[in-house]
Backbone as a ProteinNet text record, in pm:
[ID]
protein_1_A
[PRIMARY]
XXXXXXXXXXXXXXXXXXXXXXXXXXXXXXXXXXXXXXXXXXXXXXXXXXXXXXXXXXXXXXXXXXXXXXXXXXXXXXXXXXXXXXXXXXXXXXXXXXXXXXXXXXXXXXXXXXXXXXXXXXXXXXXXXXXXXXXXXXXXXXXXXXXXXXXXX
[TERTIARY]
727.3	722.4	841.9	938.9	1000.6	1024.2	1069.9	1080	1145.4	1172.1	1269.4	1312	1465.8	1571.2	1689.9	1658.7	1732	1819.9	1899.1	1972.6	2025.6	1882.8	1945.4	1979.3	2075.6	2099.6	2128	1996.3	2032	2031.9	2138.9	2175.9	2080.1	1971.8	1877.1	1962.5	1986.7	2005.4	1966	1858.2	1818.1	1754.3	1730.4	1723.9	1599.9	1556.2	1457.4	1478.2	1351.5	1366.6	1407.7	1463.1	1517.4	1640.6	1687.6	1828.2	1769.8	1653.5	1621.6	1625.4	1651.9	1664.1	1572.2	1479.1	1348.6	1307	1400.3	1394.9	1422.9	1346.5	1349.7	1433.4	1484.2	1512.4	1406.8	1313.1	1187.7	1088.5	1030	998.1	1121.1	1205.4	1316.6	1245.2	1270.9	1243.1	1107.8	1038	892.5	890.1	947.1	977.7	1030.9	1180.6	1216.3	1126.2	1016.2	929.8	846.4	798.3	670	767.8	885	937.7	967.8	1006.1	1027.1	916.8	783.7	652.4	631.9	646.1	660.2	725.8	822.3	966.4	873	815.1	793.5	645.5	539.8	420.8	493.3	578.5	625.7	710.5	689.6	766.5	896.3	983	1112.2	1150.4	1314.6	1355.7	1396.3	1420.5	1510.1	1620.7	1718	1853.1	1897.2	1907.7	1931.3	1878.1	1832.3	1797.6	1848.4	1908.6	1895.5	1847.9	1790.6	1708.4	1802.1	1929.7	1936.7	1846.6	1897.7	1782.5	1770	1872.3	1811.3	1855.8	1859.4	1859.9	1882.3	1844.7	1849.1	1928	1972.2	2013.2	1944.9	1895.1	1800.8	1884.3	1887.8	1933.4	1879.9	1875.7	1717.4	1742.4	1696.3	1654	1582.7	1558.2	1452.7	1414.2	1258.3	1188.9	1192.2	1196.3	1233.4	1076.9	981.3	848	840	913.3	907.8	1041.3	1017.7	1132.2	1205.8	1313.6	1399.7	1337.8	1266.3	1199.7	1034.7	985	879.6	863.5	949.9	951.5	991.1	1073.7	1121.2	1028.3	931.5	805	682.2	700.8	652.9	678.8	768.8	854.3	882.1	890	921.9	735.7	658.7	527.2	428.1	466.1	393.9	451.8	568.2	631.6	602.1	622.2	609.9	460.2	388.9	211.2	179.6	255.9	295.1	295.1	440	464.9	415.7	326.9	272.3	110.7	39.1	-71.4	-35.9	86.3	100.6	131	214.2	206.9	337.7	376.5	558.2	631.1	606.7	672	604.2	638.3	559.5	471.6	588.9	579.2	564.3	502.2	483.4	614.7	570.9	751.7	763	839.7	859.8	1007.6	985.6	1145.9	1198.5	1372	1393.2	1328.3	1330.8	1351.9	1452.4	1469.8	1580	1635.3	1744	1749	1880.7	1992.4	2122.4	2054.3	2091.1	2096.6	2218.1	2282.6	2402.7	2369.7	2428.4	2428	2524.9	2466.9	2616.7	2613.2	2706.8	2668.3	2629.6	2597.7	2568.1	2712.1	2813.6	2958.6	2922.2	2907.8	2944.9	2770.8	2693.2	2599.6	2643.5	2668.2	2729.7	2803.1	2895.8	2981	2919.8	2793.2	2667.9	2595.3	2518.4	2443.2	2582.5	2679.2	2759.4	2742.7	2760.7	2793.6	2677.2	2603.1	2445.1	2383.6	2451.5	2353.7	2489.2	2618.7	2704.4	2721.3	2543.9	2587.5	2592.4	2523.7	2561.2	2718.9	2776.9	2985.2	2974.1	2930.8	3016.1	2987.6	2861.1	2895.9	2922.4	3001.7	3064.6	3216	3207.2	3368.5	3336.6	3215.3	3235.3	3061.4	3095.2	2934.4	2892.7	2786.6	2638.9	2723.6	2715.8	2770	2913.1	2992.8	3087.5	3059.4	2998.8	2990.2	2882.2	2780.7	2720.7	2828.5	2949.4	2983.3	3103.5	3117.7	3196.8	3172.6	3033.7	2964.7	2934.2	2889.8	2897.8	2967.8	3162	3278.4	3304.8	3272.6	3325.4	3208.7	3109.9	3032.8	3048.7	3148	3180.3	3059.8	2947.2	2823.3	2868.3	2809.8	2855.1	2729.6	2747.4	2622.8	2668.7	2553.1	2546.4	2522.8	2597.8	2639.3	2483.3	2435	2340.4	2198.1	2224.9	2082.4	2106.3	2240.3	2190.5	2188.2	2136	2035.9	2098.6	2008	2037.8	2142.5	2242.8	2346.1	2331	2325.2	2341.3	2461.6	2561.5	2620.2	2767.3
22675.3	22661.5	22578.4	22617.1	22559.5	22439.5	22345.1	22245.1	22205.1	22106.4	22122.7	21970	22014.2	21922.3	21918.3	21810.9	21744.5	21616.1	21624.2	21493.5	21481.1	21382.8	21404.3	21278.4	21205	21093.6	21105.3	21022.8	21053.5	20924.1	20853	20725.7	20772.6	20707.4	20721.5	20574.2	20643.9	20519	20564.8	20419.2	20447.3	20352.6	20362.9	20208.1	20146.4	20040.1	19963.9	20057.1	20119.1	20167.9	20121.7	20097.2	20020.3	19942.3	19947.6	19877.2	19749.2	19703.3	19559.3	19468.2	19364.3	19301.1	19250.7	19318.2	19285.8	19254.2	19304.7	19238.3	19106.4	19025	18896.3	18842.5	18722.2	18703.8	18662.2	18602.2	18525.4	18629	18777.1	18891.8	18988.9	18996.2	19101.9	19162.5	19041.5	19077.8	19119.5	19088.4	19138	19261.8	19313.8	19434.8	19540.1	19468.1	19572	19602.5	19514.4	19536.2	19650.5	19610.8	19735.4	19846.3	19893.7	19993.1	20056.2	19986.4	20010.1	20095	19994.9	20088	20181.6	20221.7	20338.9	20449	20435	20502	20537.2	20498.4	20513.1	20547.2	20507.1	20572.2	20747	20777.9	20935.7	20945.8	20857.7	20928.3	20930.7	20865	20829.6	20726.8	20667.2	20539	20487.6	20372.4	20324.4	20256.5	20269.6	20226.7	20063.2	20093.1	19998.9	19981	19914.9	19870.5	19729	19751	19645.1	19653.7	19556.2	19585.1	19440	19500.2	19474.8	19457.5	19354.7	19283.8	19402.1	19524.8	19657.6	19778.2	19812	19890.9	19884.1	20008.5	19991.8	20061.3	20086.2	20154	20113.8	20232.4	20262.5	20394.8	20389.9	20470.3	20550.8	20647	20683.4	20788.7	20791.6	20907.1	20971.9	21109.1	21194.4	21261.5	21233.6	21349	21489.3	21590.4	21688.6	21781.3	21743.3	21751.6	21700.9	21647.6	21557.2	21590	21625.3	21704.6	21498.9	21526.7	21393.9	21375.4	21477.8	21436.3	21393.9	21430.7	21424.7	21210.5	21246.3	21073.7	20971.3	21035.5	20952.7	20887.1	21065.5	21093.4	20894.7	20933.1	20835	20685.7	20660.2	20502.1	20491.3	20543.8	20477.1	20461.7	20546	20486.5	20443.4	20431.2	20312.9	20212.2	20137.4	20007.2	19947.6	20036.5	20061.7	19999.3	20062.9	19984.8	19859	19857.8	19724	19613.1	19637	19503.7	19511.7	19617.9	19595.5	19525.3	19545	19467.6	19290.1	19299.4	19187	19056.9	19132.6	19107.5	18985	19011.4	18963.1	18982.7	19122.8	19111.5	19099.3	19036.2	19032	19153.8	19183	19377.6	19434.9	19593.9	19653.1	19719.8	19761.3	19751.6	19921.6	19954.3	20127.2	20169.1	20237.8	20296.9	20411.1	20444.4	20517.1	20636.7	20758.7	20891	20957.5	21019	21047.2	20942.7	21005.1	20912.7	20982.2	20951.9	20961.9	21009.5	21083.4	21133.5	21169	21101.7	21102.1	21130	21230.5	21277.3	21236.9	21208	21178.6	21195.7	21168.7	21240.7	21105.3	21109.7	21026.1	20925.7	20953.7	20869.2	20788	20804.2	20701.7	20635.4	20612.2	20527.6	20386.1	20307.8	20194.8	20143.3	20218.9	20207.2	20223.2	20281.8	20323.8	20191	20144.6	20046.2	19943.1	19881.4	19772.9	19763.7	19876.5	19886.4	19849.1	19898.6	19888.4	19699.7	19674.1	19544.7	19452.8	19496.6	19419.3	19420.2	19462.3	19457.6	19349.7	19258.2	19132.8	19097.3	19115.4	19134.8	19208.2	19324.5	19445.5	19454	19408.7	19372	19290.7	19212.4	19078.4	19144.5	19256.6	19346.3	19455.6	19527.2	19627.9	19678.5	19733.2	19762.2	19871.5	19853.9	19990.2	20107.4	20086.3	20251.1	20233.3	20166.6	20206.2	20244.9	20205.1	20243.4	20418.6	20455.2	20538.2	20671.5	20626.3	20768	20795.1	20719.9	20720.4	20766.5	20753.2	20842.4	20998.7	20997.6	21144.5	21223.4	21140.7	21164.4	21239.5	21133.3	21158.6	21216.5	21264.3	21368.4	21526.8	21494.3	21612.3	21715.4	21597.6	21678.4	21651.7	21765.9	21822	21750.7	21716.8	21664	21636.6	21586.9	21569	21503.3	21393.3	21211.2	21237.1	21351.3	21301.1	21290.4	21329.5	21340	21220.1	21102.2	20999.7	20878.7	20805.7	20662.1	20575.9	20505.9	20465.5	20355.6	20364	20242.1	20158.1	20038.1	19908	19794.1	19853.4	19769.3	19720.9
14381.1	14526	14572	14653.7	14716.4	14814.6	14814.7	14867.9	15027.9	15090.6	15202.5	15204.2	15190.1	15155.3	15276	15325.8	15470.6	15451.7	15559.4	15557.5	15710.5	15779.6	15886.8	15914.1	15985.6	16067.6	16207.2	16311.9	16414.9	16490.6	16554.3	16651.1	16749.7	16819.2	16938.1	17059.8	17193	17276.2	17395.5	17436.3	17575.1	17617.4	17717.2	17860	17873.4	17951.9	18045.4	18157.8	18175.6	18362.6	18417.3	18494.3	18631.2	18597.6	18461.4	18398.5	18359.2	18396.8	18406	18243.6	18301.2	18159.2	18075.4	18072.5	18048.5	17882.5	17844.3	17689.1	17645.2	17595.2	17567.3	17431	17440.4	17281.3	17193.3	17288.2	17217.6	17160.4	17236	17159.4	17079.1	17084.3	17050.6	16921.8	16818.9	16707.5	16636.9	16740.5	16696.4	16785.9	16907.9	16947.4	16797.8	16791	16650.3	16547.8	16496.5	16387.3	16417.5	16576.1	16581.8	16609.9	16670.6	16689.3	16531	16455.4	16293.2	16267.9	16249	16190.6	16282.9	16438.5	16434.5	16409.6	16396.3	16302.9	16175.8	16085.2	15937.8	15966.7	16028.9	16046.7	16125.5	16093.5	16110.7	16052.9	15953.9	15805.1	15835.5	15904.5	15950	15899.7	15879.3	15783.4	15907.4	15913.3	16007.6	15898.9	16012	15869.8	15958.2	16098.4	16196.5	16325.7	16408.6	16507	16618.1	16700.6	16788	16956.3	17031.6	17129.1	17240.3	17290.7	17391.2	17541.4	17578.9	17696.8	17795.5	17826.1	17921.2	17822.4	17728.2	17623.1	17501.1	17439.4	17267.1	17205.3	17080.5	16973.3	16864.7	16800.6	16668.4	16622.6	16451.7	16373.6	16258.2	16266.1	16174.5	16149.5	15979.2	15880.3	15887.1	15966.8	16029.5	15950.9	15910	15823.3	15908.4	15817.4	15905.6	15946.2	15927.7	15985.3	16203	16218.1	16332	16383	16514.8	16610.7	16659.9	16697.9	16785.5	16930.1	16959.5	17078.1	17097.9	16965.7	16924.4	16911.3	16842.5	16774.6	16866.7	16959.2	17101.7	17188.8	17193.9	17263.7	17226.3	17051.4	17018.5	17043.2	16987.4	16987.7	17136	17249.5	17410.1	17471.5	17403.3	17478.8	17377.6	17255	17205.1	17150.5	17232	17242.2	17345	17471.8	17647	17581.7	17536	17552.4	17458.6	17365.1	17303.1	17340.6	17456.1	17529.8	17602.4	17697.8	17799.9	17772.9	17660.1	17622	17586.5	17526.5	17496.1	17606.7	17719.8	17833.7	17812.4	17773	17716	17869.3	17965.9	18046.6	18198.5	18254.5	18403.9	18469.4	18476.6	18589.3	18458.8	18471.2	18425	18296.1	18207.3	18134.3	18130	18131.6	18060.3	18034.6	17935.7	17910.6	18049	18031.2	18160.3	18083.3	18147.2	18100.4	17981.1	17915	17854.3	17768.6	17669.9	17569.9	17512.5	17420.8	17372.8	17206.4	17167.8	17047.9	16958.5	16833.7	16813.7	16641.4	16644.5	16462.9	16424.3	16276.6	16154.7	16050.6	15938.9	15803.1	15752.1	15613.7	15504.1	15532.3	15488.8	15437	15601	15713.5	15836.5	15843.5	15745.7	15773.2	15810.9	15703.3	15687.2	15830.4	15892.6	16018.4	16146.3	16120.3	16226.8	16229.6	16136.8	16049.8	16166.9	16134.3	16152.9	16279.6	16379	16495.9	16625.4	16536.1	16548.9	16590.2	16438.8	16455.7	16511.2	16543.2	16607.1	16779.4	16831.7	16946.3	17031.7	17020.2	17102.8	17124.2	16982.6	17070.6	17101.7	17103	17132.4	17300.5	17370.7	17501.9	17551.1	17478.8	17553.4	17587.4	17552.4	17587.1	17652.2	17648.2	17706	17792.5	17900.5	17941.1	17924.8	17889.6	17825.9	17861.1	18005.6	18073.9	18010.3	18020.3	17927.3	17771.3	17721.3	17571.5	17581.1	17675.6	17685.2	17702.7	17805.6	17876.2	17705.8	17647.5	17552.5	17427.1	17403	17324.5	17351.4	17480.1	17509.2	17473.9	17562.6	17568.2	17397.2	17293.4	17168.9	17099.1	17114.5	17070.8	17135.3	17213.4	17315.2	17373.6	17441.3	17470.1	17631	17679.9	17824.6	17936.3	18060.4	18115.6	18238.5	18319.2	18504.3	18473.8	18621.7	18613.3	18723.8	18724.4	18819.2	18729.3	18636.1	18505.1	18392.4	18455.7	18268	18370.3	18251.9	18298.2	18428.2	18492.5	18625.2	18566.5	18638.8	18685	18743.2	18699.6	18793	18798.4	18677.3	18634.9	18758.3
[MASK]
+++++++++++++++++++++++++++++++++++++++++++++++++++++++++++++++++++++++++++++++++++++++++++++++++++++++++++++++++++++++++++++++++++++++++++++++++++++++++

């Protein structure tokens, strides 16, 4: 009987509704943990994670049982109910709509992985929406400035 043999890597990035900065430093890291076990309670790896105060980047080894929107589906509303039981944030918390999906091979883990957990510099130089339209830009995926995440910057 035949088997099924994958290798996927896919960069996930996407927002706080409203841009808001609603991510704490004092939860962050217990944010990343439960976002982790949901990653792997669907049989997904996480390779990297960081949870900027109005968005994230997570990097993950997709079992190929579980669609990228499936798992999205997962990890934005059972974090969203996470912090919202835990009550970490005032107002109500929720992710925006939509989300950045960025493939890569095996050899650019490591450089994914770096980039990943180097974001606290990496916006002390540059803003989200700058680093977002730049990913698009260099994944050469096509899109309406009227369909990606709200701007506030």
């Amino acid at each position: 009987m035949a088997n099924t043999y994958t290798q996927l890597y896919i960069q996930f990035v996407f927002s706080v509704k409203g841009r808001l900065n609603l991510i704490n430093e004092r939860f962050r890291d217990e944010l990343e943990k439960v976002i982790c076990g949901i990653v792997t309670n669907q049989k997904c790896k996480t390779y990297a994670i960081y949870c900027n105060p109005d968005h994230m980047h997570i990097f993950i080894g997709m079992h190929p049982a579980i669609s990228p929107a499936k798992l999205m589906e997962q990890v934005k509303s059972s974090s969203s109910k996470w912090l919202n039981d835990k009550k970490y944030v005032s107002d109500k918390f929720a992710w925006q709509e939509g989300y950045g999906a960025f493939t890569y091979s095996k050899s650019q883990i490591d450089n994914v992985v770096k980039y990943i957990l180097n974001q606290p510099e990496h916006h002390k130089k540059q803003s989200f929406r700058d680093e977002y339209m730049l990913l698009l830009e260099k994944f050469e995926i096509e899109y309406d400035t009227k369909y990606l995440f709200e701007w506030y910057d």
